[in-house]
C-alpha positions in Angstrom: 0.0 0.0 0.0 1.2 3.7 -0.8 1.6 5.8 2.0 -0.4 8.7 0.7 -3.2 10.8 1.6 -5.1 11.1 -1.3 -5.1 8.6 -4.8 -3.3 10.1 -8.1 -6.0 9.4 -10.9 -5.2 9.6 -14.8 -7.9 10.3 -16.5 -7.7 10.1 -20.3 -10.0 11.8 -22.5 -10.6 14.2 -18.9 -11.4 17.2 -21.1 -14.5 15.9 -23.1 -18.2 15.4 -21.7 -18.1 12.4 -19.6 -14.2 12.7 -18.6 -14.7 16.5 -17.6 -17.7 15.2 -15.3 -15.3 12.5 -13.8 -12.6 15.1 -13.0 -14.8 17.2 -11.6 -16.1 14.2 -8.6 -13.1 13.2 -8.6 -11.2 16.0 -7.3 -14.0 16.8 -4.9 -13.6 13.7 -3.3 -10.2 14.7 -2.4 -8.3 12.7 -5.0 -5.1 14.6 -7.2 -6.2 14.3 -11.3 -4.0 13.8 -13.8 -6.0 14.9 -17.1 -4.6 13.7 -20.6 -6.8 14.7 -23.5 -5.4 15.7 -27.6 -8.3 18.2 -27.7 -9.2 16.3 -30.8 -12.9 16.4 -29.4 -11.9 17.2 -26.0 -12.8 21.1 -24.6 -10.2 23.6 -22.8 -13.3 25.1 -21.6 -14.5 21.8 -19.6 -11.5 22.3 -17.5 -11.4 25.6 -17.5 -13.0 26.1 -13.4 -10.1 23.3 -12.8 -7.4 25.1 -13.7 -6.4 26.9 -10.8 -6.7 23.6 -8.6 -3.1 22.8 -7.3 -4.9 19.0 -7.7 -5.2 19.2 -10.9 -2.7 18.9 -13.8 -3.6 18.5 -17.4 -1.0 17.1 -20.4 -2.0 17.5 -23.9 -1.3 14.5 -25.6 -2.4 12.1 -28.1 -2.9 7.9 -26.5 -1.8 6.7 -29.9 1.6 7.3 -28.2 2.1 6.2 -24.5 2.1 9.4 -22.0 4.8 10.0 -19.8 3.8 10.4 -16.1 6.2 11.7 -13.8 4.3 10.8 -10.6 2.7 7.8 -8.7 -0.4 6.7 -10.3 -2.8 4.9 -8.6 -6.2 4.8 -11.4 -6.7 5.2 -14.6 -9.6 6.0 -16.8 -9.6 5.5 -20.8 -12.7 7.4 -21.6 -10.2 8.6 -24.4 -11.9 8.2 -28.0 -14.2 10.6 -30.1 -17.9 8.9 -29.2 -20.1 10.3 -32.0 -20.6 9.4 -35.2 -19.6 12.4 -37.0 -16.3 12.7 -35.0 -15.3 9.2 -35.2 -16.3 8.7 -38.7 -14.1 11.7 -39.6 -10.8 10.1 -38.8 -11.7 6.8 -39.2 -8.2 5.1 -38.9 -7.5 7.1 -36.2 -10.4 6.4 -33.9 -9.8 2.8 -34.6 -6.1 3.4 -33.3 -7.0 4.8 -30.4 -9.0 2.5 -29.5 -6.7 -0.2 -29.7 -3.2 1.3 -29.7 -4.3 3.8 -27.1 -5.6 1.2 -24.7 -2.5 -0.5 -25.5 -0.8 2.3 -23.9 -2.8 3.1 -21.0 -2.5 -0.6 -19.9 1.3 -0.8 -20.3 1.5 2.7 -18.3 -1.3 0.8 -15.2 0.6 -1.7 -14.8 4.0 -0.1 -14.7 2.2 2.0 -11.4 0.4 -0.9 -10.3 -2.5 1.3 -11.3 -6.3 -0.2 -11.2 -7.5 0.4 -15.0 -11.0 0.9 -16.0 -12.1 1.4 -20.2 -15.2 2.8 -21.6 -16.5 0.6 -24.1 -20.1 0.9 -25.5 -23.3 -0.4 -26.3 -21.9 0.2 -30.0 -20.6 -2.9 -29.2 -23.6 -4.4 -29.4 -24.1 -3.1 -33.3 -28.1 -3.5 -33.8 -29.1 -5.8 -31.6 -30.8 -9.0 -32.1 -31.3 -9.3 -28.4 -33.2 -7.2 -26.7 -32.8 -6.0 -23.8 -29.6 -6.0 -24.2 -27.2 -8.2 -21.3 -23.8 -8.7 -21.5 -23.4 -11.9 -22.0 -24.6 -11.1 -25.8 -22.0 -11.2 -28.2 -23.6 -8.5 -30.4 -24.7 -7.3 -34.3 -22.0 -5.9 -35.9 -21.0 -4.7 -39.3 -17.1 -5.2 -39.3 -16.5 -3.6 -42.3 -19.5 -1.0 -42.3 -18.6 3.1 -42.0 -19.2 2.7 -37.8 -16.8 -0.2 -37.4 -13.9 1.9 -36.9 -15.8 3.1 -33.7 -17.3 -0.3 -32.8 -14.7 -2.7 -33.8 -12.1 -0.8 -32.4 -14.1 -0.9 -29.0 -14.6 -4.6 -28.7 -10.5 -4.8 -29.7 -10.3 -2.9 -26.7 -12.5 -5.0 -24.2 -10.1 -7.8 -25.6 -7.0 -6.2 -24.8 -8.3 -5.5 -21.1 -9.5 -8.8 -20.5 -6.2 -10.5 -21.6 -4.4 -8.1 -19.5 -6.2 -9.2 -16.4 -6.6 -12.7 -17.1 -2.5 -13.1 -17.6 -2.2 -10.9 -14.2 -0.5 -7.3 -15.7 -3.6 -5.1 -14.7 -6.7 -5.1 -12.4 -8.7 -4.3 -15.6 -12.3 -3.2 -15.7 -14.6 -2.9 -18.2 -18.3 -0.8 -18.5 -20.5 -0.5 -21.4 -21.6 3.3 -21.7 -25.5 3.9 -23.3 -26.4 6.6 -23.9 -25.5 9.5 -21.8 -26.6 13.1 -22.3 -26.2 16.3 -19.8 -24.5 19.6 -19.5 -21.4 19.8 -21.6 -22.1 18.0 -24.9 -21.3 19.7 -27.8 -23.3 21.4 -29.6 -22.2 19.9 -33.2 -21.6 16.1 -32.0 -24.3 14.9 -33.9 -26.4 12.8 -31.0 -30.0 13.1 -30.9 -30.4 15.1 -27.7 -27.9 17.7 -28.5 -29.2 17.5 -31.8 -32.7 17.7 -30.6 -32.6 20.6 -28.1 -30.0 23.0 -30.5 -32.5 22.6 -33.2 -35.5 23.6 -31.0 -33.5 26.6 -29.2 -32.9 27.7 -32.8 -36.6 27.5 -34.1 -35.2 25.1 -37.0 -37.0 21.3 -37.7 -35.5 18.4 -35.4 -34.4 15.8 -37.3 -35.7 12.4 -37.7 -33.9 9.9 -39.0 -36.1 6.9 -40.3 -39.9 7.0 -39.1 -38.4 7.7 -35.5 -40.0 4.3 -33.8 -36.1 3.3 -33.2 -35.7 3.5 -29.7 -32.7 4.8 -27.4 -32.1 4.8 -23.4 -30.9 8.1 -22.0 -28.5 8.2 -19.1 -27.8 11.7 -17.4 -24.4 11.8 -16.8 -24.0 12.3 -12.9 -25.9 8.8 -12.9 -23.0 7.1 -15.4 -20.6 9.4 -13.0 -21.4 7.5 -10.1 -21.4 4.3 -11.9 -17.9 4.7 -12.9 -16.6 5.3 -9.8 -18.4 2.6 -8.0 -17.2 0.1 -11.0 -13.9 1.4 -10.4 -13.4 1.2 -6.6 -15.2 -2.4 -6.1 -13.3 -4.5 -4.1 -13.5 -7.4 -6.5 -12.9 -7.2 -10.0 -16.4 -8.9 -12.0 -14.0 -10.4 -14.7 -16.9 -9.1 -17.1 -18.3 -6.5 -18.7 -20.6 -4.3 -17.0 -23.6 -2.3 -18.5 -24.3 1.5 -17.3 -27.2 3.2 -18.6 -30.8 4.1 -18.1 -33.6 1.0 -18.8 -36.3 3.7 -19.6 -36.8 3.3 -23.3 -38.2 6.2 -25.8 -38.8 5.9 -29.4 -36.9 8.6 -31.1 -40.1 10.6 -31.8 -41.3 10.7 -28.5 -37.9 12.3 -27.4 -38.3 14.7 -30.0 -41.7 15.5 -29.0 -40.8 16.1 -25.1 -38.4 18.4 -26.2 -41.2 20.6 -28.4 -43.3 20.3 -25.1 -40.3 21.8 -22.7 -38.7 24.5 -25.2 -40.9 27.2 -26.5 -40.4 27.4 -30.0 -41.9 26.9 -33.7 -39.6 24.3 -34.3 -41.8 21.2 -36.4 -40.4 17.4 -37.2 -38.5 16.4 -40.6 -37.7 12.8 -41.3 -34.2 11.8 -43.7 -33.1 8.3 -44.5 -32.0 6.7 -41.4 -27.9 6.2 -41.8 -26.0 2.8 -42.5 -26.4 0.4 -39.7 -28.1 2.7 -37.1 -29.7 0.5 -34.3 -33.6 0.2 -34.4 -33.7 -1.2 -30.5 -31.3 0.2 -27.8 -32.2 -1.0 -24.5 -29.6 -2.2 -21.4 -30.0 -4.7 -18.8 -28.5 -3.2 -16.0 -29.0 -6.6 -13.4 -25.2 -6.8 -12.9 -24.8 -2.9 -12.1 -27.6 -3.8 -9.5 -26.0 -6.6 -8.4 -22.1 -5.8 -8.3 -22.6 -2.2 -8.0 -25.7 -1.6 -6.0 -26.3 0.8 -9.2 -29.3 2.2 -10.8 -30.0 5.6 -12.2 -31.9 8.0 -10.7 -32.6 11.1 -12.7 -35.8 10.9 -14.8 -35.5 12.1 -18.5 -37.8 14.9 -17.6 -35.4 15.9 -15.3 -32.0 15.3 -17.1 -33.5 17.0 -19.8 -34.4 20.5 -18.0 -30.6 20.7 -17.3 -29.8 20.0 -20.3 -31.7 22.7 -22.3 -31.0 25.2 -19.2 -27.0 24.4 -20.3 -27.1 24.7 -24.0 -29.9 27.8 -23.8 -26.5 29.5 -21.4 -24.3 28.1 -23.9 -25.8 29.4 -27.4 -26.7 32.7 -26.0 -22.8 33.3 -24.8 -22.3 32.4 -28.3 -24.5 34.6 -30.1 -22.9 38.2 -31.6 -24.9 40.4 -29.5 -23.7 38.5 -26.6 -19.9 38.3 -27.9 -19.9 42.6 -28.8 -17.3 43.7 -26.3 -16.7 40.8 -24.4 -12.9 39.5 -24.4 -12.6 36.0 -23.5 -10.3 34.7 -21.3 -7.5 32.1 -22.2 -6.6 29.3 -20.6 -3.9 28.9 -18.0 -1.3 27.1 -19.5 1.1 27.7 -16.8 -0.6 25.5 -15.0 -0.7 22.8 -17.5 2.4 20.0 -18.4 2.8 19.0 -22.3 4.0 15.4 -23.3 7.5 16.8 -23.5 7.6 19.1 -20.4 8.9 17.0 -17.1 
């Protein structure tokens, strides 16, 4: 056992939506974070409050070669990959190579420190399921040579690489499947349906439909998949499995879009386009090991997720707006306080 205070956590990925969250709890339970993040998706301004937090250090670096951490490291977090279609699918070869090449990295790095690792996989994994609800014992749909594989493939590589890791003894090695999560933070261009959803209504212009909108999605807000991460992480026994987060309540597409008309005021209307190569029609988790190993279930409704949600991007858009920007300067971010790959 270290003889220290407080736990040194890497968090990889710490500067987009979910990893910004997790460095956020993190260092308010007391712990010192270590956030690595190219900025390839990642947001200077989701760790912007942190900078100033002598906890807190943040190395811009790339996973598809192996950081370099001066310090004792006692967790790490890969949440490091771009997690929406229009982002993976843009640098196809390199979101498969983070994926697999990055988690390559990040496990050679945990068990150098003797670190506990944990990865964030998806339900992508499970490609469009013929099981439904979804457990993890199913071995999944997948098109392995379709336009998402880079994205999916490249995260069941990386379950792969985990579970070999732990079952040859290198690295307590955990793995969660992420559903959909949505809350404060997303971007406003990712290309996910709530973000796309509640921009679109804020804007007054249609919501977008793909296919006739019965496919159905579970939404997860994201302090509910915070706390799941942390419990997954800090179990005393490892599961040797997978392990579902998300939230069991399941909306058709159309009914999201139409709770969104009902909670934004605006003259935004419904359009429907072709519904995209290999998009899931059923999207549902079974979240009976989470109950089980975790003591783990969600507990923000949609309604509720969602009215934080709109609040956020409504704050967001309106900072953004010209009459808003008009003799405003924005302020930089700190790098003083920040290390590069190459700066020891």
């Amino acid at each position: 056992m270290r003889h220290r205070t407080k736990k040194s956590i890497l968090v990889a990925g710490g500067a987009g939506f979910v990893g910004s969250h997790l460095c956020d709890s993190l260092l308010a339970a007391g712990n010192r974070v270590i956030c690595v993040d190219s900025l390839l998706t990642g947001s200077p301004n989701n760790i912007l409050p942190l900078r100033n937090n002598p906890d807190f250090i943040f190395i811009e670096h790339d996973i598809c070669k192996e950081p370099e951490i001066g310090e004792p490291v006692d967790q790490v977090y890969n949440l490091a990959c771009p997690a929406s279609p229009p982002f993976y699918q843009a640098d196809p070869i390199h979101t498969m190579m983070t994926s697999v090449a990055g988690t390559g990295n990040l496990l050679r790095l945990a068990e150098r420190h003797g670190a506990t690792f944990l990865q964030a996989s998806t339900s992508e994994v499970y490609g469009d399921p013929e099981e439904h609800p979804q457990r993890e014992d199913y071995w999944g749909h997948v098109n392995c040579t379709g336009p998402r594989a880079c994205y999916d493939e490249g995260k069941r590589a990386a379950e792969a690489l985990c579970f070999d890791s732990f079952r040859a003894g290198h690295v307590d090695a955990r793995v969660v499947r992420i559903f959909n999560t949505y809350g404060p933070r997303m971007q406003p261009n990712d290309g996910r349906i709530v973000s796309n959803f509640v921009v679109q209504a804020l804007r007054g212009e249609p919501l977008t439909i793909y296919g006739n909108g019965e496919q159905t999605r579970s939404f997860c807000y994201i302090s509910d998949l915070i706390d799941g991460l942390i419990r997954l992480m800090n179990v005393q026994r490892n599961a040797s499995l997978p392990v579902n987060l998300g939230n069991p309540g399941e909306f058709t597409v159309l009914e999201l879009a139409e709770m969104i008309l009902t909670m934004i005021p605006t003259r935004s209307t419904v359009i429907h386009k072709p519904l995209p190569t290999d998009d899931p029609q059923r999207r549902r988790p079974d979240i009976s090991r989470a109950k089980q190993l975790l003591r783990w279930e969600p507990k923000v409704p949609l309604v509720e997720g969602l009215a934080h949600t709109i609040a956020w991007f409504s704050a967001t858009l309106a900072e953004k707006s010209p009459a808003h920007k008009k003799g405003r300067r924005r302020l930089p971010l700190d790098h003083s306080a920040c290390l590069t790959a190459g700066a020891r």
